[in-house]
N, CA, C and O atoms as a DFTB+ gen file, in Angstrom:
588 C
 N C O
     1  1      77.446     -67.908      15.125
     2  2      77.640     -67.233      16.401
     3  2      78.608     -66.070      16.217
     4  3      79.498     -65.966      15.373
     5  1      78.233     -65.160      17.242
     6  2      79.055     -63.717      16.581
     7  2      80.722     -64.383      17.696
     8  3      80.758     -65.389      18.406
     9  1      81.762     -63.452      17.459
    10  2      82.612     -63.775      18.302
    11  2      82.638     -63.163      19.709
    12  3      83.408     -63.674      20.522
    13  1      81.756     -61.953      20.142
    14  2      81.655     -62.312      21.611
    15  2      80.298     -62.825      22.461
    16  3      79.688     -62.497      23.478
    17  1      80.218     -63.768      21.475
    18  2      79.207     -64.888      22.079
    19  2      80.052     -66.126      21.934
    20  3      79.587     -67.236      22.193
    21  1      80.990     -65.990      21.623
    22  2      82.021     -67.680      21.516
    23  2      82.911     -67.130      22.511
    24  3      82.987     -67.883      23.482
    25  1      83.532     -66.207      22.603
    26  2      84.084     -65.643      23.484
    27  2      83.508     -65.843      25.194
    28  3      84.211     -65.891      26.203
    29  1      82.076     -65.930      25.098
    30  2      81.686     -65.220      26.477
    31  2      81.246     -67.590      26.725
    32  3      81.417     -68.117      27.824
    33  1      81.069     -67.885      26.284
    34  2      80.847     -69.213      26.010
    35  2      82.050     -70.078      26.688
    36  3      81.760     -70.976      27.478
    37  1      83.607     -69.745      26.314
    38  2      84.782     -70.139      26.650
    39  2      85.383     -69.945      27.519
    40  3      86.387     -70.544      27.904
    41  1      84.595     -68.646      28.175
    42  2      85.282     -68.300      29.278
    43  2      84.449     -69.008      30.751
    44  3      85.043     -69.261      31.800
    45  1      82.913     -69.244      30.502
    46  2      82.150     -69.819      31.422
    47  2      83.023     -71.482      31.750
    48  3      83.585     -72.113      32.645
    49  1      82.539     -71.578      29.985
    50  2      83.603     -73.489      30.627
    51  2      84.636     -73.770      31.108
    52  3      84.944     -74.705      31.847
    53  1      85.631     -72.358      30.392
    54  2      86.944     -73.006      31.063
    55  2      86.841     -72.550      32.888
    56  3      87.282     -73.242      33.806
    57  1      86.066     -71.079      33.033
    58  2      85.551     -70.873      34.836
    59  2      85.263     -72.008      35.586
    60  3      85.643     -72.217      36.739
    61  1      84.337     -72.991      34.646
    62  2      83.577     -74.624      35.405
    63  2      84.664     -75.140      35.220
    64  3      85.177     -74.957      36.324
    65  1      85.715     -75.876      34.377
    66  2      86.862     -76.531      34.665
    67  2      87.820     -76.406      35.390
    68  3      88.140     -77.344      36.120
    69  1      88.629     -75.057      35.386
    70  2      89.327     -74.487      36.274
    71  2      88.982     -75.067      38.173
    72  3      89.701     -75.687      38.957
    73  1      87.602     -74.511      38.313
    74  2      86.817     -75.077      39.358
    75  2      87.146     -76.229      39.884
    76  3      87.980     -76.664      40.678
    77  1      86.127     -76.685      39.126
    78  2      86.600     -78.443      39.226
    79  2      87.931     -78.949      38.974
    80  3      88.013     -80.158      39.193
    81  1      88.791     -78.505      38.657
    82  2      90.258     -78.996      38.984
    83  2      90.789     -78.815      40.012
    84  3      91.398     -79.701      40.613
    85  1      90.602     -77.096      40.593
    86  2      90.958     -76.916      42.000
    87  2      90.383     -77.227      43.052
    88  3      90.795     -76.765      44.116
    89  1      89.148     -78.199      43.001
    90  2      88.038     -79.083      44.132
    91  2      89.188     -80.290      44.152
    92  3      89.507     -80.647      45.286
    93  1      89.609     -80.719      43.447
    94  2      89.691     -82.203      43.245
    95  2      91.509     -82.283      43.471
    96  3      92.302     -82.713      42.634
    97  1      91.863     -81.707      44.917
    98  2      93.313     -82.170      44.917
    99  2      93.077     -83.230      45.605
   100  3      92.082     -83.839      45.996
   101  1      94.516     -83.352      45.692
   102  2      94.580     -84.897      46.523
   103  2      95.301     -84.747      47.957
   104  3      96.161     -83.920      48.262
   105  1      94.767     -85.696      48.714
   106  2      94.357     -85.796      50.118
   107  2      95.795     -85.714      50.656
   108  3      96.753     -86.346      50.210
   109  1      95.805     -84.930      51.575
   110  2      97.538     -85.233      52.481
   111  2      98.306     -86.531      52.966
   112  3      97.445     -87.226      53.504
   113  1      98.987     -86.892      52.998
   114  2      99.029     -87.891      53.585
   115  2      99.248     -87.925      55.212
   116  3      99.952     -87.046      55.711
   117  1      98.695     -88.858      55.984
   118  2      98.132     -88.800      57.621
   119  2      99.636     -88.949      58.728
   120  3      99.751     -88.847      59.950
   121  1     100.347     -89.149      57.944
   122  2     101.589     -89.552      58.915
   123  2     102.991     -89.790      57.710
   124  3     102.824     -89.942      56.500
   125  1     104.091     -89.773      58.290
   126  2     104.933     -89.598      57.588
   127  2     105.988     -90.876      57.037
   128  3     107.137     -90.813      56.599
   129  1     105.016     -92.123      57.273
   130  2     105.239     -93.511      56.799
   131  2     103.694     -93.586      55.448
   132  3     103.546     -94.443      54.576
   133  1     102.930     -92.578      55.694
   134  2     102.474     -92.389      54.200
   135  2     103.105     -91.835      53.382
   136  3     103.327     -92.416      52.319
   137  1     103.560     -90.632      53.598
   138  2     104.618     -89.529      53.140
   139  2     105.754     -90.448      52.080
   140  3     106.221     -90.094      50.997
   141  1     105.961     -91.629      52.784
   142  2     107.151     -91.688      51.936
   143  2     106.622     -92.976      51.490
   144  3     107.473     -93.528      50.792
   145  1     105.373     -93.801      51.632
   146  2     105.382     -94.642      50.667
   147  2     104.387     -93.495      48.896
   148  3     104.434     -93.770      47.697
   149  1     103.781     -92.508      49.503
   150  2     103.099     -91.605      48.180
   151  2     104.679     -91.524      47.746
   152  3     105.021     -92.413      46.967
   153  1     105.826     -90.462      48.191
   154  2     107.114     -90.353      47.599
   155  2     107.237     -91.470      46.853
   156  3     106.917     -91.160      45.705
   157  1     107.642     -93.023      46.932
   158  2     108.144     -94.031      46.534
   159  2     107.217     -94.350      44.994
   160  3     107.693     -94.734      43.925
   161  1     105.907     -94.073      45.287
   162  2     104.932     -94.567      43.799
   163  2     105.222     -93.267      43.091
   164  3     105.528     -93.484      41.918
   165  1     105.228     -92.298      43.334
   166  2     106.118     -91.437      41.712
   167  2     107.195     -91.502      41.472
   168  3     108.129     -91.692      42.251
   169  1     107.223     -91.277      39.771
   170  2     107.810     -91.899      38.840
   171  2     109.695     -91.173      39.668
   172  3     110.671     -91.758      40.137
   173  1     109.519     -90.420      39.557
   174  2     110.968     -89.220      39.986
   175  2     110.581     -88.760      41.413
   176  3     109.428     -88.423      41.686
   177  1     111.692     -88.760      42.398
   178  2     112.207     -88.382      43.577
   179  2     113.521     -87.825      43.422
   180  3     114.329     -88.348      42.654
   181  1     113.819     -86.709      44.156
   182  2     114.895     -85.738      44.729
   183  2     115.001     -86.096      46.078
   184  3     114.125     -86.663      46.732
   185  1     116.405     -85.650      46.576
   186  2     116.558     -85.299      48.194
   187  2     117.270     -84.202      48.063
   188  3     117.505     -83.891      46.895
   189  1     117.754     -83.411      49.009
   190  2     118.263     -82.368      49.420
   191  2     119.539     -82.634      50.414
   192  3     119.364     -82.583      51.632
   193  1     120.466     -82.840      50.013
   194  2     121.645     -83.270      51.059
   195  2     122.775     -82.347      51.281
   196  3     123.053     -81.468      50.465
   197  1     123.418     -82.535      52.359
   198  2     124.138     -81.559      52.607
   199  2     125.696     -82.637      52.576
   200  3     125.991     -83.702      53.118
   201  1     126.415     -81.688      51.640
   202  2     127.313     -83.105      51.391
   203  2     128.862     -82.143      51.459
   204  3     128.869     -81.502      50.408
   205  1     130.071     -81.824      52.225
   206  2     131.457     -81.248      52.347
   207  2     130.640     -80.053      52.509
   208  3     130.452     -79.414      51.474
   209  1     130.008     -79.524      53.791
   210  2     129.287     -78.313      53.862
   211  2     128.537     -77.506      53.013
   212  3     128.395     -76.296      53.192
   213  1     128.005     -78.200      52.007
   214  2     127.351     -77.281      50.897
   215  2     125.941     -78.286      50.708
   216  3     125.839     -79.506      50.829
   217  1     124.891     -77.225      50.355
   218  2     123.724     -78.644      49.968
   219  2     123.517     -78.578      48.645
   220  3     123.703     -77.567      47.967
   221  1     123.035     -79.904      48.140
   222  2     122.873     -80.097      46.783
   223  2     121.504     -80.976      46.693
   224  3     121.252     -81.986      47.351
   225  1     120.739     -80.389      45.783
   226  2     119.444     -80.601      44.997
   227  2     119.980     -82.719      43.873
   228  3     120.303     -82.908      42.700
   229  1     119.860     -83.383      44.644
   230  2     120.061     -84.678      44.157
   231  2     118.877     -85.784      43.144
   232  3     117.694     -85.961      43.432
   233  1     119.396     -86.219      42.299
   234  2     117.925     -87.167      41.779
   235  2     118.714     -88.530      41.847
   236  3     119.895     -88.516      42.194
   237  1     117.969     -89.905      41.465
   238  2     118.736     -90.994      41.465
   239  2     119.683     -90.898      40.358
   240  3     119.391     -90.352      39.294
   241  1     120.421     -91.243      40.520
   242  2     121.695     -91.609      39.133
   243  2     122.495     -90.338      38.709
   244  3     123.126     -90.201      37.661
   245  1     122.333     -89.345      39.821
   246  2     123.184     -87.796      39.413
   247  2     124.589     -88.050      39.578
   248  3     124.951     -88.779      40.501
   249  1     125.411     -87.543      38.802
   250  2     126.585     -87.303      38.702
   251  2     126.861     -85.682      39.516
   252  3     126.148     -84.683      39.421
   253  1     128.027     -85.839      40.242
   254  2     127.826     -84.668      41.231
   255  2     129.413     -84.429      41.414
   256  3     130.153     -85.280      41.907
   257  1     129.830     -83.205      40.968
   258  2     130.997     -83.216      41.430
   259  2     130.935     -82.041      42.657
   260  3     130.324     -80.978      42.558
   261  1     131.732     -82.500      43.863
   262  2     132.231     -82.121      45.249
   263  2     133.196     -81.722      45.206
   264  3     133.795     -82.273      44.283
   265  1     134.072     -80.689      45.921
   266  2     135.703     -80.434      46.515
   267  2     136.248     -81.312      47.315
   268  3     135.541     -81.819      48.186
   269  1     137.501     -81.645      47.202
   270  2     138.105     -82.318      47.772
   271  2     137.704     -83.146      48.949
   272  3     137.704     -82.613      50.058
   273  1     137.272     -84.722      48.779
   274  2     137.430     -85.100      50.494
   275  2     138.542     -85.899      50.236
   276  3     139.069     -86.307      49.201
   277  1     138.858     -86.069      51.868
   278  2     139.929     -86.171      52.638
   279  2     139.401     -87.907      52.448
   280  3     138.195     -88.146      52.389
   281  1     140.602     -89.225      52.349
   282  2     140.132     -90.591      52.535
   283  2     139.230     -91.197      51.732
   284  3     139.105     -92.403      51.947
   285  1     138.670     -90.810      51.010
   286  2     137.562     -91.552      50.267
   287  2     138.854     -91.702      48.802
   288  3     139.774     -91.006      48.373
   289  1     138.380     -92.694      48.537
   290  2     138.811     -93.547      47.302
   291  2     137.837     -93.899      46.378
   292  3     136.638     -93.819      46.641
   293  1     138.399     -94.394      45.002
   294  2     137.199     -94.536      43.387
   295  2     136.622     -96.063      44.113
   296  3     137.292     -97.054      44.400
   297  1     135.484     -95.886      44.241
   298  2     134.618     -97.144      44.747
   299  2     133.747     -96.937      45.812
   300  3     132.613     -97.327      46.093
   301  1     134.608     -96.196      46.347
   302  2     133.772     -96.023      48.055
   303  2     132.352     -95.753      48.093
   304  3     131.647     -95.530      47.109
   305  1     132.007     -95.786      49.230
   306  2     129.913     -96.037      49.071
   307  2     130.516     -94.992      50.391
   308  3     131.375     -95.109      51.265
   309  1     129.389     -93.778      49.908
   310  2     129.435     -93.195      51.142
   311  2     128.040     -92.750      51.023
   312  3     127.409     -92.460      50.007
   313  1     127.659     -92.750      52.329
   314  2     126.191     -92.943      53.316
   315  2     125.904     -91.247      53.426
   316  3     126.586     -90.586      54.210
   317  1     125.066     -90.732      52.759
   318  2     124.561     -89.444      53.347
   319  2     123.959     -88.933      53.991
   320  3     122.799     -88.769      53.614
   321  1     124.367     -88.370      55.351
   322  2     123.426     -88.487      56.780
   323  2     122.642     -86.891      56.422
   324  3     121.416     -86.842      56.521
   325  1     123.042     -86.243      56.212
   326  2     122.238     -84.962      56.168
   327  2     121.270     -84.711      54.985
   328  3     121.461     -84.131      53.916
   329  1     120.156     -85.331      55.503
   330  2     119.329     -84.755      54.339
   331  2     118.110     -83.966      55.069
   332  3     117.435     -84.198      56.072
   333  1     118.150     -82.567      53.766
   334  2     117.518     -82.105      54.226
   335  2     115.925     -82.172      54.165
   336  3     115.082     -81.901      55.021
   337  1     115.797     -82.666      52.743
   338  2     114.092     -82.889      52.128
   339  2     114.436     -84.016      51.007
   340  3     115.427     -84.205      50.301
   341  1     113.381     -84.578      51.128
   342  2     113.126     -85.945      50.598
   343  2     111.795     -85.758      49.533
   344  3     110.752     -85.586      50.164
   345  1     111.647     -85.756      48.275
   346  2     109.920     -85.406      47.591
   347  2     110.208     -85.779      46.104
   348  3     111.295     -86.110      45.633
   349  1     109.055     -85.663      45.485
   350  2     108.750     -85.682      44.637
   351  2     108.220     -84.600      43.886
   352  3     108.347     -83.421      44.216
   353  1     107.625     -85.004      42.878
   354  2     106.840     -83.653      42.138
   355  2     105.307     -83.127      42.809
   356  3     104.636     -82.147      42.484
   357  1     105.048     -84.133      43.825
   358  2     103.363     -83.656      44.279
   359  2     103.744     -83.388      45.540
   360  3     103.145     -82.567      46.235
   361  1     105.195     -84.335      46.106
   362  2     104.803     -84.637      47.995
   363  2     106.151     -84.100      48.359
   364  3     107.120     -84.701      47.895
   365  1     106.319     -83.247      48.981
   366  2     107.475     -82.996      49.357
   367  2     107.735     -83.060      50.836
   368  3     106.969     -82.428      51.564
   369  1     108.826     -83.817      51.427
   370  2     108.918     -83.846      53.385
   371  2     110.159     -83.414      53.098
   372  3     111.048     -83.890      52.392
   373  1     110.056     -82.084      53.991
   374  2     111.203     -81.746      54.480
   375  2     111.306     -81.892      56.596
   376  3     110.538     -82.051      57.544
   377  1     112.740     -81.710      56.339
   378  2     113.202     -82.172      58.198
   379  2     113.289     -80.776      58.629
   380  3     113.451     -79.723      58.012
   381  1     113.065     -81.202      60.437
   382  2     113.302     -79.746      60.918
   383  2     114.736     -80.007      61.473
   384  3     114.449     -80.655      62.480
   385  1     115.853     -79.934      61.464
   386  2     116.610     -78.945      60.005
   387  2     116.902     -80.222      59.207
   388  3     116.729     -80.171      57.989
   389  1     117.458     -81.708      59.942
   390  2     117.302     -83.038      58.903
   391  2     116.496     -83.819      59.001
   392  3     115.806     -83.699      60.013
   393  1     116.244     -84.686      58.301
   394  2     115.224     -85.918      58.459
   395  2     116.397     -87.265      59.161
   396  3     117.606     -87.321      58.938
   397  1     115.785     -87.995      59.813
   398  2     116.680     -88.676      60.567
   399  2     117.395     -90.187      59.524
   400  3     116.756     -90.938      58.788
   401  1     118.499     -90.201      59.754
   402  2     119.037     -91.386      59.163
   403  2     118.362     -92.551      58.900
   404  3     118.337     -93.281      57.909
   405  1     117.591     -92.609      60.424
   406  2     117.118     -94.140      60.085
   407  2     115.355     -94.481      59.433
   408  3     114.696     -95.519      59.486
   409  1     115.025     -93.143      58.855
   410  2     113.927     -93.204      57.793
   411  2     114.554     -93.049      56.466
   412  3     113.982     -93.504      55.475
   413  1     115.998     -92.274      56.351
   414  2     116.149     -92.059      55.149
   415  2     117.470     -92.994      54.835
   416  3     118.411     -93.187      55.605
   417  1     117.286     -93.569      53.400
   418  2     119.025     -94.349      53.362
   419  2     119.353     -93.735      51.706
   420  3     118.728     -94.057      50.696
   421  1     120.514     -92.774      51.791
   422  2     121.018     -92.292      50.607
   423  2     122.599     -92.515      50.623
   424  3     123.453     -91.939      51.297
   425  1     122.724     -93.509      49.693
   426  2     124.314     -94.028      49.322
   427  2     124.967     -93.002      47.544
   428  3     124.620     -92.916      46.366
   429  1     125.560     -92.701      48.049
   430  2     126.533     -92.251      46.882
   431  2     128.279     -93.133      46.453
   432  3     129.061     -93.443      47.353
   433  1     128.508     -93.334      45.295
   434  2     129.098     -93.723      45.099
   435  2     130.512     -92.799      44.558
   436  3     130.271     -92.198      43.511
   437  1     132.043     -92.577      45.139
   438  2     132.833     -92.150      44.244
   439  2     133.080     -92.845      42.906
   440  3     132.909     -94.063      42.857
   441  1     133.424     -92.254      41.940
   442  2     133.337     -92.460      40.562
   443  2     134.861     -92.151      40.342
   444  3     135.730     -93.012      40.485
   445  1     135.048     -91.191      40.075
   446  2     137.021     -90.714      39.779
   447  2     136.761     -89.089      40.562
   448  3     135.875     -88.268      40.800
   449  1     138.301     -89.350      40.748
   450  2     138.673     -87.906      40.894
   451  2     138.965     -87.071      39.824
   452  3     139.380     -87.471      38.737
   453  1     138.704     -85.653      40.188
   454  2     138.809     -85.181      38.718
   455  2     139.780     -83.789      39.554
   456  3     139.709     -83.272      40.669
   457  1     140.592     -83.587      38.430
   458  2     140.975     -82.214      38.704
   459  2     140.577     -80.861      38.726
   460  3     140.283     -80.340      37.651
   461  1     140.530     -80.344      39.544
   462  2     139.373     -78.791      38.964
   463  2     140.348     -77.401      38.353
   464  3     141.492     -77.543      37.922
   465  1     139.731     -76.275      38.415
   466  2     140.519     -75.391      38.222
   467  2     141.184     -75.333      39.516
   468  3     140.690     -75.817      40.534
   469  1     142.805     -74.474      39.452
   470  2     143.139     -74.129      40.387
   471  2     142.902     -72.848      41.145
   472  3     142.955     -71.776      40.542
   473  1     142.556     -72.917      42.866
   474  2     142.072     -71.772      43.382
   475  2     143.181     -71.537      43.687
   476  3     144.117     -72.330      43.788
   477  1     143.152     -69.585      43.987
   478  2     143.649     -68.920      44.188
   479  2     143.526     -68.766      45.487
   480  3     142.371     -68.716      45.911
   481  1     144.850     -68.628      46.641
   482  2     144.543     -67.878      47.611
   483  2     145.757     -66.667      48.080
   484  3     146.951     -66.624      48.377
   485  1     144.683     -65.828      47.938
   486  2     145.092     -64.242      47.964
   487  2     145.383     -63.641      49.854
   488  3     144.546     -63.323      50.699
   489  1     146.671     -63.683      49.925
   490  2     146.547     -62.956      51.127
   491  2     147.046     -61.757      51.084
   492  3     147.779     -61.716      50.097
   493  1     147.040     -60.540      51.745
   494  2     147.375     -59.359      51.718
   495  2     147.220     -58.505      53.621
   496  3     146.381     -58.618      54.515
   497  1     148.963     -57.431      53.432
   498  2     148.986     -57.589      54.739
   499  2     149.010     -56.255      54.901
   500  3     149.755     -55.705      54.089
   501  1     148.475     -55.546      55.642
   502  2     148.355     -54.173      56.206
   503  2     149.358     -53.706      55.911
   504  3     150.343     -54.405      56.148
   505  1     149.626     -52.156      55.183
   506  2     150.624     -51.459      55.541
   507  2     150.892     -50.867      56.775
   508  3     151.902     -51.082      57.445
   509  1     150.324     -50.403      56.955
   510  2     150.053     -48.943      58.260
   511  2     149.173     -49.913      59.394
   512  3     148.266     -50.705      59.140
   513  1     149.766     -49.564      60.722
   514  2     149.062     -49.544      62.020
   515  2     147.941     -48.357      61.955
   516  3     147.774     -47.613      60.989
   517  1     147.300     -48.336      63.024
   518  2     146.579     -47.098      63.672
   519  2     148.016     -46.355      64.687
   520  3     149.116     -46.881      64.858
   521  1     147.708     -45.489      65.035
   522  2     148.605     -44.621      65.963
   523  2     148.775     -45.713      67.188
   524  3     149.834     -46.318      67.360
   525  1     147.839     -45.861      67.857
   526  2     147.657     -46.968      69.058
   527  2     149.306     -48.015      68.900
   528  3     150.385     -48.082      69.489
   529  1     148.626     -48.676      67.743
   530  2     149.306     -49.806      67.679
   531  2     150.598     -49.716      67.245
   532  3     151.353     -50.677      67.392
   533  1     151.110     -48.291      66.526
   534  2     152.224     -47.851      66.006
   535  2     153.610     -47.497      67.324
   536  3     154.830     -47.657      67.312
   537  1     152.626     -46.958      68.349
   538  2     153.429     -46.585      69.330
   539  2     153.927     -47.868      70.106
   540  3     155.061     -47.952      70.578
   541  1     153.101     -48.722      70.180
   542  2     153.093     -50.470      70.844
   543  2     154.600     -51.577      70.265
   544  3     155.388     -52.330      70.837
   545  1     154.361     -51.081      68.746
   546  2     154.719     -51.777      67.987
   547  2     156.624     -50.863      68.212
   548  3     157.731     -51.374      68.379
   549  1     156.258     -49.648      68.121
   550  2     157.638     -49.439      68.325
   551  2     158.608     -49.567      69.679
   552  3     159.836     -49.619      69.610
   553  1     158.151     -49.591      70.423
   554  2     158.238     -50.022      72.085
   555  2     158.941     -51.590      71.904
   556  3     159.971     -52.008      72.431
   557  1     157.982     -52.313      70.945
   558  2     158.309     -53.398      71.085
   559  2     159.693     -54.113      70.513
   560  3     160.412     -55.024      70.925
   561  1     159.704     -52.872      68.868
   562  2     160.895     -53.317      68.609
   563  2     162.178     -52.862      69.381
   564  3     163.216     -53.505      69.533
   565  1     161.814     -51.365      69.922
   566  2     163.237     -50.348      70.775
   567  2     163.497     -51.941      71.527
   568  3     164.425     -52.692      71.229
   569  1     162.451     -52.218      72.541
   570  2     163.023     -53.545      73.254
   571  2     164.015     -54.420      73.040
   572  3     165.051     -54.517      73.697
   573  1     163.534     -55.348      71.687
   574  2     163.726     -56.277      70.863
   575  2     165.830     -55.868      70.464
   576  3     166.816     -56.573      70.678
   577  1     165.718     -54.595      69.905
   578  2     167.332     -54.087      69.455
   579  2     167.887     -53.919      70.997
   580  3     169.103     -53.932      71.190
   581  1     167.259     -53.812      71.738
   582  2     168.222     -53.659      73.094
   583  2     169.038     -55.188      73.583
   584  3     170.091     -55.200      74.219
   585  1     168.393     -56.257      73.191
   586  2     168.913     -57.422      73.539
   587  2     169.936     -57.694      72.175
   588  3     170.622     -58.715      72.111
């Protein structure tokens, strides 16, 4: 066979496979107590939680370090109410804006505290008023030396 007759050959079958792969997805699920038993039979699940105002992309058994909370101690089980999406690699449910607590139950555990770098906080203070506020400001002190 010459090569663009093997050529023109490879491109028909892989056209018929291609095809037939994209006929053959799989069915939605009808309600959202299917939703999460399809979630539960694959192998890997994520959630999406919103955890000290920030959200984080979660799998089972992640190690996650957070900023500072306030009261929690090495042991504590804390309950994560904000989630935003719950899925897998085929099925993904997300909430309009969360999914409600009492379909979803995500426990995290503290582990240790760790020290981080130290932040910086930078404040910096106007030199100069505007004119407005210059004239205000001096009024206020002439006052101020009069007592």
């Amino acid at each position: 066979m010459a090569s663009w007759q093997i050529r023109n050959w490879l491109s028909n079958n892989l056209r018929r496979v291609a095809s037939c792969s994209v006929s053959t997805q799989a069915a939605l699920p009808k309600n959202t107590c299917a939703a999460f038993s399809l979630i539960r039979s694959q192998p890997s699940q994520y959630i999406v939680a919103s955890l000290a105002g920030r959200k984080y992309l979660l799998a089972p058994r992640d190690l996650l370090t957070v900023p500072h909370l306030k009261d929690v101690h090495v042991g504590d089980v804390l309950a994560l109410q904000d989630i935003h999406e719950v899925g897998s690699r085929d099925s993904p449910l997300r909430g309009d804006p969360i999914i409600s607590p009492s379909r979803v139950k995500v426990e995290a555990t503290v582990v240790e505290h760790t020290k981080g770098k130290m932040e910086v906080v930078f404040k910096k203070k106007r030199k100069g008023l505007p004119e407005d506020d210059q004239e205000q400001a001096s009024i206020h002190s002439s006052a101020y030396r009069l007592h």
